[in-house]
C-alpha positions as CSV (number, residue, x, y, z in Angstrom):
1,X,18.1,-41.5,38.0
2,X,21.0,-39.1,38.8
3,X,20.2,-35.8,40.9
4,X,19.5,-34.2,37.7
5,X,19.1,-35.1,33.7
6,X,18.9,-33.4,31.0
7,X,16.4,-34.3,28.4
8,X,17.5,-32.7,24.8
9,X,15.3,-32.5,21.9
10,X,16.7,-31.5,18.5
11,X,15.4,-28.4,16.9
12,X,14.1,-30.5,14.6
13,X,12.7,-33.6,16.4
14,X,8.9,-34.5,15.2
15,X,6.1,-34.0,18.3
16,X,5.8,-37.6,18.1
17,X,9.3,-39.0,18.0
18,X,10.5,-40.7,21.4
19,X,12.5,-37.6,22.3
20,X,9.8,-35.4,22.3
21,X,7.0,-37.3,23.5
22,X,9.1,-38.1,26.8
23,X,9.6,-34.4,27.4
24,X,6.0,-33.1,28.5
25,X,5.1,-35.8,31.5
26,X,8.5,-35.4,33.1
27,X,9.0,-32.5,33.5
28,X,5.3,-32.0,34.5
29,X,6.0,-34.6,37.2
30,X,9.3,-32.6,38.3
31,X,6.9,-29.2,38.2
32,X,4.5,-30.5,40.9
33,X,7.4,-31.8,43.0
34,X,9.2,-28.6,42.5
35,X,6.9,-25.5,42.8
36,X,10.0,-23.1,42.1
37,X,10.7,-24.8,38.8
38,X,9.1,-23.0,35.9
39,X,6.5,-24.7,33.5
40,X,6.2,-24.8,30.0
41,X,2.8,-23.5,28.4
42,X,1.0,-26.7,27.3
43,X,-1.8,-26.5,24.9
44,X,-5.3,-27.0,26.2
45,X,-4.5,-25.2,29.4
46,X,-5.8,-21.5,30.2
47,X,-2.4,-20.2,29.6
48,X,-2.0,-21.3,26.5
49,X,-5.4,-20.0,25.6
50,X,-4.5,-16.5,27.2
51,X,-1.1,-16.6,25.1
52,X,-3.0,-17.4,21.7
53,X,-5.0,-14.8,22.3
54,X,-2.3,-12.4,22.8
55,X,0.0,-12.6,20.8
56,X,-3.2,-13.1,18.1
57,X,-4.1,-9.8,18.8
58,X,-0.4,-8.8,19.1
59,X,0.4,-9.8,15.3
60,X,-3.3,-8.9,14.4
61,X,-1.9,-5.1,15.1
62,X,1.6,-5.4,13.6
63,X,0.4,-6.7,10.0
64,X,-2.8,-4.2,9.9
65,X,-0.9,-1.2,10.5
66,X,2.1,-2.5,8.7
67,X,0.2,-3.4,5.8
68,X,-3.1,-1.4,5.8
69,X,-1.3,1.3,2.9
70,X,-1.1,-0.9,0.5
71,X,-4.1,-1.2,-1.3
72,X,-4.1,2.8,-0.5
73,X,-0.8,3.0,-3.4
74,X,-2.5,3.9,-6.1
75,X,-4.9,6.5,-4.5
76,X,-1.7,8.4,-3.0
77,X,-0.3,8.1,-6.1
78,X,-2.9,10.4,-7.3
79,X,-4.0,12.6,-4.6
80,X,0.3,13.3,-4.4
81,X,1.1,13.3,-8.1
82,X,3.2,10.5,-7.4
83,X,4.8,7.8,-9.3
84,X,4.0,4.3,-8.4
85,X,7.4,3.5,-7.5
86,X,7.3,6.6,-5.0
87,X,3.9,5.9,-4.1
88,X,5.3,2.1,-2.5
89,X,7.6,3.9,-0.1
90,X,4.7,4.8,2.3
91,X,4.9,1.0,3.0
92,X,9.0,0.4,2.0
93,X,10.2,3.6,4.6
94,X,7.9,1.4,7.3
95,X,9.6,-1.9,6.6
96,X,12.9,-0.8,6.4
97,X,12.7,1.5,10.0
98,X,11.1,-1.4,11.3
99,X,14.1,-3.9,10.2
100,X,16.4,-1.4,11.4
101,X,14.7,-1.0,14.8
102,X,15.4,-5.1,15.2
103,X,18.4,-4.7,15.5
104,X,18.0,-2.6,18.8
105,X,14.5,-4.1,20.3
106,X,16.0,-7.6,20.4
107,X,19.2,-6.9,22.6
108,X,17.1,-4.7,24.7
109,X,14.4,-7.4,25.2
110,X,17.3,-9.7,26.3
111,X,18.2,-6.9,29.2
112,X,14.6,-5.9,30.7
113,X,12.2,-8.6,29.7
114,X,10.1,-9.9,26.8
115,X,6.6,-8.8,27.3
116,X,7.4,-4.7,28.2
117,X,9.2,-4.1,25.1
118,X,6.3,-6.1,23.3
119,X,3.4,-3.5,25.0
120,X,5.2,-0.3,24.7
121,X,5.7,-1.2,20.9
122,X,2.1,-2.1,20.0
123,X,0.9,1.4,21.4
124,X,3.2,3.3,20.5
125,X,2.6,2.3,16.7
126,X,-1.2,2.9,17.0
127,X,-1.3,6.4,18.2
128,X,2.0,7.2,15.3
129,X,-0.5,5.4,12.7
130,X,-3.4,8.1,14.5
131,X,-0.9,11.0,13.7
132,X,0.0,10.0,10.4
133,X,-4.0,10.2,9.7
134,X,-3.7,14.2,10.3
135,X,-0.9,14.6,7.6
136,X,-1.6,17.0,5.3
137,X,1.7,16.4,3.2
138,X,3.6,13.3,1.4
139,X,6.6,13.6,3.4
140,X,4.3,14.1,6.3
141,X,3.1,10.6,5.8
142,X,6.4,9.1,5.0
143,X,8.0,10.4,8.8
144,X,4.5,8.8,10.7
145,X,4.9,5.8,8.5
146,X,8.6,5.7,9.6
147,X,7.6,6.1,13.3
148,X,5.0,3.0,13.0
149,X,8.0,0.6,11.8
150,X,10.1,1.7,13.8
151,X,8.0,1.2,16.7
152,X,6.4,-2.0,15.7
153,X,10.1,-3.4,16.0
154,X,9.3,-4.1,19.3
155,X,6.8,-6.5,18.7
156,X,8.5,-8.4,15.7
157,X,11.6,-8.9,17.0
158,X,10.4,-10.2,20.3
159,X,7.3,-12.5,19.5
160,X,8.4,-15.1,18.6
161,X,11.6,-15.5,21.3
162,X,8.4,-15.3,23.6
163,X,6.9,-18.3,22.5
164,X,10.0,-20.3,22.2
165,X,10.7,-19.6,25.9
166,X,7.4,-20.2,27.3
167,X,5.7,-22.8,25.2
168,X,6.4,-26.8,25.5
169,X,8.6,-27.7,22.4
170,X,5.8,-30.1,21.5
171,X,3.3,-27.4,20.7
172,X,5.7,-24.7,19.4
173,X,4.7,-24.8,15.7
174,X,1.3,-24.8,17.0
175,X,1.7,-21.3,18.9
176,X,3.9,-20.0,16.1
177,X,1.4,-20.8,13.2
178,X,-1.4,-19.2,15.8
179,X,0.2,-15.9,16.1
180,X,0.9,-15.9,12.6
181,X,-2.5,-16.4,12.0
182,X,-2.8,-13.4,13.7
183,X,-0.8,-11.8,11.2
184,X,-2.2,-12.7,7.9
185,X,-6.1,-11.8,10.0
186,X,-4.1,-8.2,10.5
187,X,-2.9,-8.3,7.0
188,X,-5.6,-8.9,5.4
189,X,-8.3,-6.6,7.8
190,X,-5.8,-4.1,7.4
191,X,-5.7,-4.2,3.4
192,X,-9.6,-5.0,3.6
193,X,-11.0,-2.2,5.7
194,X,-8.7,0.4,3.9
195,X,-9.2,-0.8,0.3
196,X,-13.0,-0.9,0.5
197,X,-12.9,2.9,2.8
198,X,-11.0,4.7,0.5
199,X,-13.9,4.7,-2.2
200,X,-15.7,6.0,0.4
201,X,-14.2,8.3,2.4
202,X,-10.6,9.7,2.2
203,X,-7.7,7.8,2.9
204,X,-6.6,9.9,6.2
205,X,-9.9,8.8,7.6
206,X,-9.4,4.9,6.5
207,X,-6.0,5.0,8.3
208,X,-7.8,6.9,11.8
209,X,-9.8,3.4,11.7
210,X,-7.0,1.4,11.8
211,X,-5.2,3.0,14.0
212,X,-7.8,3.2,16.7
213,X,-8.3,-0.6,16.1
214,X,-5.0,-1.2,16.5
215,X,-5.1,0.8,20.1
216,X,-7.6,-1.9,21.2
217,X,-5.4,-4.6,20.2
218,X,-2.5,-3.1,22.1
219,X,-5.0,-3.1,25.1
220,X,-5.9,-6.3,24.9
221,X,-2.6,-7.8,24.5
222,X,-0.9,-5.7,27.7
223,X,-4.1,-7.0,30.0
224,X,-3.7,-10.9,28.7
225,X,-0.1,-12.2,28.0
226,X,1.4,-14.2,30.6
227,X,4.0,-12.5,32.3
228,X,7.7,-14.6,31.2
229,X,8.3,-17.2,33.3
230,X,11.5,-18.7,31.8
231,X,13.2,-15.1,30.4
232,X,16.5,-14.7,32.0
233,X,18.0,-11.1,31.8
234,X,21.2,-10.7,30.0
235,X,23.2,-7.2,30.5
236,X,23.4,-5.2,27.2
237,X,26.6,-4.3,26.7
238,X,28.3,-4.2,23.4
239,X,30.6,-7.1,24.2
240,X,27.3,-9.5,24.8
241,X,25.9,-7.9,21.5
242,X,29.2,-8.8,19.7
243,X,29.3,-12.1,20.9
244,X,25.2,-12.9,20.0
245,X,26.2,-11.8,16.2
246,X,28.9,-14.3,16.3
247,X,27.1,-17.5,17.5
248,X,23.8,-16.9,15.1
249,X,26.2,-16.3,12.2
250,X,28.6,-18.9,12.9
251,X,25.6,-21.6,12.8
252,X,25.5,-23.3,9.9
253,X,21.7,-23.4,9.8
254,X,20.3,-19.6,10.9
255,X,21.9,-17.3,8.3
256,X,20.5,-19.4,5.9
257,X,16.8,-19.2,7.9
258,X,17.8,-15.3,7.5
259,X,17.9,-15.5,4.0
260,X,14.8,-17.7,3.9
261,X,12.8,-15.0,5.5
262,X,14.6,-12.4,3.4
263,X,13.3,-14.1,0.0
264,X,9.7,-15.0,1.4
265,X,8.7,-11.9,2.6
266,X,10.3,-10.2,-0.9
267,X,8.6,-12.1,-2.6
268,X,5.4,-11.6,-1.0
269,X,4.7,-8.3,-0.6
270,X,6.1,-7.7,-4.4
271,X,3.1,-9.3,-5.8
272,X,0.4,-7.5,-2.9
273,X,2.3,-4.6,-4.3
274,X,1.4,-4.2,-7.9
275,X,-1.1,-7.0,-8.4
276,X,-3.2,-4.0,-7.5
277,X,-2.1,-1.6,-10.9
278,X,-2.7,-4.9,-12.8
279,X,-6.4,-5.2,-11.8
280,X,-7.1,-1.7,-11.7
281,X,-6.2,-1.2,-15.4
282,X,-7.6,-2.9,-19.0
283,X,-8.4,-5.0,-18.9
284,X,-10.2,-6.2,-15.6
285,X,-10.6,-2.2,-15.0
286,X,-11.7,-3.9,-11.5
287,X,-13.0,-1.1,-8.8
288,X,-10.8,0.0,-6.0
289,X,-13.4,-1.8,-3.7
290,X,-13.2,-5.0,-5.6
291,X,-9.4,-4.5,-5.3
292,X,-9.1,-4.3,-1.8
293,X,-12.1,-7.1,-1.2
294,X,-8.9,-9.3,-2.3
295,X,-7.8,-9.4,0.6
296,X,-9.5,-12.3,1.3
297,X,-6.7,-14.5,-0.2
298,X,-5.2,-14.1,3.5
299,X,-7.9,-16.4,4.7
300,X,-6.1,-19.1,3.6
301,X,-3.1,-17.9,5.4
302,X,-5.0,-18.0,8.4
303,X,-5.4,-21.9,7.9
304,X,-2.4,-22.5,6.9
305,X,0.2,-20.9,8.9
306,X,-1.5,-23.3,11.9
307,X,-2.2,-26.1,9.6
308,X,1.6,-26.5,8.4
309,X,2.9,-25.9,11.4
310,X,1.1,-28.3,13.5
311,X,2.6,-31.0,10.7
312,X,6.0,-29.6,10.9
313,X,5.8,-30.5,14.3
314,X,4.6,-33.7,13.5
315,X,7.1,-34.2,10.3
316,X,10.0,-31.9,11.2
317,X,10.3,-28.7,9.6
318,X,13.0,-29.7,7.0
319,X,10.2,-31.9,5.3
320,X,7.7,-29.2,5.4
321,X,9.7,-26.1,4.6
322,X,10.5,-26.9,0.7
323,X,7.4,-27.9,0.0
324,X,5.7,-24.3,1.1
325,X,7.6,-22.7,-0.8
326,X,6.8,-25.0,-4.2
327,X,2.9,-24.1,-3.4
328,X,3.9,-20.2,-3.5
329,X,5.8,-20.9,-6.8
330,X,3.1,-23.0,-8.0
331,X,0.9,-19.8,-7.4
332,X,2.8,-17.4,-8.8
333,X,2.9,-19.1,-12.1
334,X,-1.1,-19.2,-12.3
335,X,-1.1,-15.5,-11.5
336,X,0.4,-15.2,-15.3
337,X,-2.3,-16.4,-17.1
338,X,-4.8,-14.3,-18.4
339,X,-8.2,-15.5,-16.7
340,X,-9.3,-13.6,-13.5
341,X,-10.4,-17.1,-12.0
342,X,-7.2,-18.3,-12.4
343,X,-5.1,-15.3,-10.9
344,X,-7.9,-15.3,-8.0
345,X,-6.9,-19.0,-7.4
346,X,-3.1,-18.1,-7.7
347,X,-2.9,-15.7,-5.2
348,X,-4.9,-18.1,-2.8
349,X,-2.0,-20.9,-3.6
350,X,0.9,-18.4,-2.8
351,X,-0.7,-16.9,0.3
352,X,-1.4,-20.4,2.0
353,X,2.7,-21.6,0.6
354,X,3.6,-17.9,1.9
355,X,2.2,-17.9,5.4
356,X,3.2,-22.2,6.1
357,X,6.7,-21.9,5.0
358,X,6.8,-18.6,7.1
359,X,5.2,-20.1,9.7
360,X,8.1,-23.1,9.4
361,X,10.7,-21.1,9.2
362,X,10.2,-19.0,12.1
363,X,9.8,-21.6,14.3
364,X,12.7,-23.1,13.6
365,X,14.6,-19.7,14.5
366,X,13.0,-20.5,17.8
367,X,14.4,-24.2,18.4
368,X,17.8,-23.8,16.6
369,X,18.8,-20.8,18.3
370,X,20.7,-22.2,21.3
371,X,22.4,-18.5,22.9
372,X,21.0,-14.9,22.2
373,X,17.6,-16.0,21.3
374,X,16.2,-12.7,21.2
375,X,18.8,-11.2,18.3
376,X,18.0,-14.6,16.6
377,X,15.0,-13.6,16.2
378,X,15.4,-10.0,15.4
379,X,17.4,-11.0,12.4
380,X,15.5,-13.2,11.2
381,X,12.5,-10.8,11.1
382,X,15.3,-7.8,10.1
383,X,16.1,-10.1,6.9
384,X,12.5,-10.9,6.3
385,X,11.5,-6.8,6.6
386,X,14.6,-6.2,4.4
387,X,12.9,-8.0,2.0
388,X,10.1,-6.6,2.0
389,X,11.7,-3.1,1.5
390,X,14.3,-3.7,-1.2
391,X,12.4,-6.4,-3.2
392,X,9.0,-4.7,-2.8
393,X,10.6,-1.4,-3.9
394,X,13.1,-2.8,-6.9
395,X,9.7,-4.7,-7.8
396,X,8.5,-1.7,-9.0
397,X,10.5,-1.3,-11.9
398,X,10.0,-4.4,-13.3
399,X,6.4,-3.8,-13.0
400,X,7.0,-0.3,-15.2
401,X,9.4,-1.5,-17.5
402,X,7.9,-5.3,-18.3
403,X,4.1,-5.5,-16.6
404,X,3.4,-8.1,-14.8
405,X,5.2,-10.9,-16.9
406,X,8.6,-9.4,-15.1
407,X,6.7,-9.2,-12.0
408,X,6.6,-13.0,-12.7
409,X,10.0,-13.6,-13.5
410,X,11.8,-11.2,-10.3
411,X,9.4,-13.2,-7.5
412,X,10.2,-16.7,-10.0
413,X,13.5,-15.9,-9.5
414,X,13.6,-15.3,-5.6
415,X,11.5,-17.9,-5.1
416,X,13.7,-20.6,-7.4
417,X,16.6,-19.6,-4.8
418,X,14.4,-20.0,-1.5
419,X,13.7,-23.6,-2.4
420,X,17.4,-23.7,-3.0
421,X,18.4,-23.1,0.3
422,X,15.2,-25.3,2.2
423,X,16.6,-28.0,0.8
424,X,20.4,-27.5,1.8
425,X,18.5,-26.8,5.3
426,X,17.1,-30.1,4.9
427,X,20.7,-31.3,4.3
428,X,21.9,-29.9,7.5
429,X,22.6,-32.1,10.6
430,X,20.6,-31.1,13.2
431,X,21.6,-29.7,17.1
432,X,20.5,-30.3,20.0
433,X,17.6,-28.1,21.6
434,X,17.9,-26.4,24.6
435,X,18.1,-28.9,27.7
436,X,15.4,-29.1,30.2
437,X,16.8,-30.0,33.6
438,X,15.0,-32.1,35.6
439,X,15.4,-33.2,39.1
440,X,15.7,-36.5,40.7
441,X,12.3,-37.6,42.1
């Protein structure tokens, strides 16, 4: 063997391909001849365990406080004499400060480190969520709910750059479907413990809940993340920036992984938005408790975000991604028919396609991204929060002028285009990974 090789594993290479499965035991032979060399976080180890657990808790936080107004929509629409359309901006003014706020978190988390910018973003957005509890106006609530996207930036756009740094290529899905695990637990906590509150007690003290919640989980994840092992700073200066624009946008695969997120995430939250109104009128005329007990669907996002992206790992994501998608389309169209049981089993269907192909696709970001990993990532999740906002929002009128028929036919129509691109992804000749260089033994 020369004084050093480089072993290269495409950003698409299955766990179990010859590539891959040659990775792991060399360089864990050239990390206990070399102590100065850094590892990779294996799973089974402690680290691995402690990472889970962080970045669990980490996503946990982000989707809880994110998402935990939702249900709320229709109870702010009455106690502000607002229209449903204004009443979805408590959660649209969130997403878009919070895909604007990518665009500065992910550059800066190139410059002084990974996990800082991570902590400072978690608590931050659980005592803003705290202060948004004590106001006693609408545009009160809209300027907290700002602050806690703004802040929870931080945390988005950083994540997942994290784990493609410090976990083992081989188990990157793995990690990735974990902490997004963590998300849909948040998401659906979040939705759960302020849907059910709010027929209880008043929303301000159903958002005080989650907020100290949210505080805990901040704790948690600043006392157990691994400190970066493989994060090397980048200055950040606007020339760097400039240049980081150009590579992700000159790759022929990520602005079309931007626009997968864009379209997943629109999707999504359109139909958590107003599937709400539809239950809560004739005629299910279905309790604001039984409403936000719903939120169970995101147990099968739990599952599944892990599930299919252990087999992407196994598969390769360009098999796996197109197929999510089909299950959230599949979904969407039982949520049409009349029946309860069968929109019950319809949103199931689209939140275990939603979190997998998200879970997919984000991973991905992570492997293809070969320079400015950390703005990779921020647009990616800036695209997918931009969604949120503008189709969540402009789903709105649909739902007023054509019920929940042109609910159907807006997310049909995102949806139709997001298999569109997953399988020109699929198309796409894949690059190299990042090279792992290994000494001579």
């Amino acid at each position: 063997m020369s004084k050093s090789q480089a072993v290269l594993q495409s950003e698409d290479e299955p766990a179990n391909s010859p590539a891959a499965s040659e990775v792991a035991p060399e360089l864990s032979d050239a990390a206990a001849n070399d102590p100065e060399l850094p590892t990779y976080i294996k799973k089974g180890t402690p680290q691995f365990r402690r990472t889970a657990l962080a970045l669990f808790s980490g996503g946990f936080a982000t989707f809880a406080l994110l998402y935990c107004i939702q249900p709320m929509l229709p109870v702010l629409s009455q106690a502000f004499a607002i229209t449903a359309v204004q009443s979805s901006l408590a959660l649209s003014v969130s997403t878009v400060m919070l895909a604007l706020g990518l665009l500065v978190t992910g550059p800066l988390s190139d410059a002084i480190g990974r996990k800082p910018v991570m902590v400072v973003s978690l608590l931050a957005a659980a005592l803003f969520t705290l202060a948004s509890a004590a106001m006693p106006t609408w545009e009160g609530v809209l300027v907290m709910r700002a602050l806690v996207g703004l802040s929870l930036s931080g945390l988005a756009a950083v994540a997942m750059t994290y784990l493609s740094e410090e976990i083992h290529p081989q188990h990157l899905g793995l990690s990735m479907g974990l902490y997004i695990s963590g998300n849909a637990i948040g998401g659906m906590s979040g939705r759960l413990i302020s849907g059910v509150m709010v027929d209880f007690v008043s929303w301000h003290a159903a958002l005080a809940v989650l907020g100290g919640l949210a505080l805990v989980a901040g704790v948690v994840f600043w006392r157990v993340l691994p400190e970066s092992k493989h994060f090397r700073p980048s200055p950040f200066r606007p020339v760097t920036l400039v240049d980081g624009y150009r590579v992700n946008f000159r790759d022929a695969a990520l602005p079309w992984l931007f626009l997968t997120g864009f379209l997943l995430m629109g999707a999504f939250v359109t139909l958590f938005n107003y599937i709400g109104y539809r239950l809560l009128a004739a005629p299910y005329q279905m309790s604001q408790v039984l409403v936000g007990l719903l939120s169970v669907v995101y147990l099968a996002g739990i599952y599944s975000s892990a599930w299919v992206g252990s087999l992407a790992d196994k598969l390769g994501r360009r098999k796996v991604l197109w197929a999510a998608i089909l299950l959230m389309l599949g979904g969407l169209l039982l949520t049409l028919f009349q029946p309860l049981w069968l929109i019950l089993i319809g949103m199931v269907v689209f939140t275990f396609g939603f979190f997998g192909a998200h879970s997919v696709a984000s991973s991905w970001i992570g492997r293809r991204a070969q320079r400015a990993k950390g703005l990779a990532s921020s647009l990616y999740v800036f695209s997918y929060y931009v969604g949120s906002s503008l189709a969540g929002t402009l789903g709105g009128l649909f739902w007023v002028h054509y019920g929940w028929e042109g609910i159907g036919l807006f997310i049909g129509g995102l949806l139709v285009i997001a298999v569109a691109v997953a399988l020109y992804l699929a198309r796409l000749p894949a690059l190299p990974g990042n090279a792992i260089v290994q000494p001579a033994h």
